[in-house]
N, C-alpha and C positions, 0 to 999 in steps of 0.2 A: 303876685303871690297873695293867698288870702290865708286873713291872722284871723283867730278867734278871740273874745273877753277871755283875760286872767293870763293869755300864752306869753312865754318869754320869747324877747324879740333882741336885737346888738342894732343899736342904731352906732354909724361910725363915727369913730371921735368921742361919745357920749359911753359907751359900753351897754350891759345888759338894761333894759326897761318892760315894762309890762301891757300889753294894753290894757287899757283900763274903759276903752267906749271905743263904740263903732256910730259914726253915727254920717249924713248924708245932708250935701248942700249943695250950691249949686256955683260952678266955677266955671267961666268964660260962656254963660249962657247953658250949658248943660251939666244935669244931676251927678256927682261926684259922691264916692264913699269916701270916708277919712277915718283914719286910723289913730286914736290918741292914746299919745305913748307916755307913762311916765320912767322917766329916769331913775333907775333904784339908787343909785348913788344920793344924787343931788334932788331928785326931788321935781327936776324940771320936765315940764308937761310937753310935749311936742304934738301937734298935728300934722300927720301925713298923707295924703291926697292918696288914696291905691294907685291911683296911672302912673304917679311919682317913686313911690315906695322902693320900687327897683333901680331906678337913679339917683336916688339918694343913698343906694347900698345900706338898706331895711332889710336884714334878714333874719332868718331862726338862730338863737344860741347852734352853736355848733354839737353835733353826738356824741356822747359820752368816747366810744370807740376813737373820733376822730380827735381829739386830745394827744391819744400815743402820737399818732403821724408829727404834733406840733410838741411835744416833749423830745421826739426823735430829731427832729429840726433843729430842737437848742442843745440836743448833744452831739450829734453830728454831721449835721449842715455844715456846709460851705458860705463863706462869705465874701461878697466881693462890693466894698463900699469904698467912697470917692476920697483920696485924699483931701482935696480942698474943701473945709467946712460949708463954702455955700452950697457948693452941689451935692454935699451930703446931707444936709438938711432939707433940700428940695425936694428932692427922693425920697429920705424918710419922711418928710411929710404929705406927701405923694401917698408913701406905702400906708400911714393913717389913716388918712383916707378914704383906703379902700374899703374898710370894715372887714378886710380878712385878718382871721386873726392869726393867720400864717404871714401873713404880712408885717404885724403887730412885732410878732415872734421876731422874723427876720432884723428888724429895728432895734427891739430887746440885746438881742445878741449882737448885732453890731455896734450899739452904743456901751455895751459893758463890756465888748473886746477894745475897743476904742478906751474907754477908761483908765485900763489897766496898761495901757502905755501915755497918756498922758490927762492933763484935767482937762476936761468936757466945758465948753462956752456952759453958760446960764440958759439958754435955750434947748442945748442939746440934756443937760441935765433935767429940765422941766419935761421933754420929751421922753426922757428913759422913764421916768416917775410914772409917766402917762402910758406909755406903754407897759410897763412894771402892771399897771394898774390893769387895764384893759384887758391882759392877756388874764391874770391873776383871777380876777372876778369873773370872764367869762369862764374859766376854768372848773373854778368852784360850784357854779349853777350849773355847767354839765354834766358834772359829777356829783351833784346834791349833796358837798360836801361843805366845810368852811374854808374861808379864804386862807388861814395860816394853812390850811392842809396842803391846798392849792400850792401857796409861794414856794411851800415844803417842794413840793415835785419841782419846778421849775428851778429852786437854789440846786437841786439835787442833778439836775439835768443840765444846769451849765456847770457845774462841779466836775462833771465826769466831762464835761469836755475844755476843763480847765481852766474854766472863770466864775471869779468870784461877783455878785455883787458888789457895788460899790457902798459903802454904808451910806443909807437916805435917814434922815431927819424923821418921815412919816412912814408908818407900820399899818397895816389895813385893820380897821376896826371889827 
């Protein structure tokens, strides 16, 4: 894939970042582009090799349009997650991973249906946070909207399929 300076990119794990330089070195003996992304969150700069970009699941913010598909997901998807916490953390952090954020999604709502029948390990909690976050913020940039607008849609969307949040400590700035 080719990014241009300033365009929004979802590195995975990391959420939305921007490139901020294109610039070209030389890696295993031949000329390479790299892509340098800063993290709108946190601030952290990443370099990623173009040949890499695609295996490292570097891709565009997702279409505004394509938002409904992943609000439709958190109101009426199906779930099908692992009773036993290690193979459900394996998975969902499998599904992290990917940089989809239908995948994100999937995690989202399996961890707050999870929830609300019993308390979540400190891992799986740090994960819902994380996902909370990633689906949240890519949401917001696709819709050039703010992040409480964002969350708005998503509380509202597993509301209607009858899950609450679980109350978190941190609220999106």
């Amino acid at each position: 894939m080719d990014y241009k300076i300033s365009e929004r990119v979802v590195y995975p794990n990391h959420g939305v970042g921007v490139v901020e330089q294109i610039s070209y070195g030389l890696l295993n003996g031949r000329t390479e582009r790299y892509f340098m992304i800063r993290i709108v969150s946190s601030g952290l700069r990443v370099m990623v090799p173009q040949s890499n970009a695609e295996a490292v699941g570097l891709r565009p913010v997702i279409r505004s349009v394509d938002t409904t598909k992943v609000l439709g997901f958190l109101e009426k998807g199906k779930l099908n997650s692992h009773h036993d916490w290690k193979h459900r953390f394996k998975e969902n952090s499998e599904r992290m991973r990917t940089g989809s954020l239908l995948e994100v999604a999937v995690v989202l709502k399996s961890l707050v249906s999870l929830s609300r029948t019993k308390p979540l390990s400190f891992r799986e909690k740090k994960m819902l946070e994380r996902a909370k976050y990633l689906l949240v913020s890519e949401m917001a940039t696709s819709r050039n909207t703010t992040s409480e607008s964002a969350e708005s849609l998503v509380v509202k969307s597993l509301a209607k399929a009858k899950l609450q949040f679980p109350i978190m400590q941190e609220r999106f700035e």
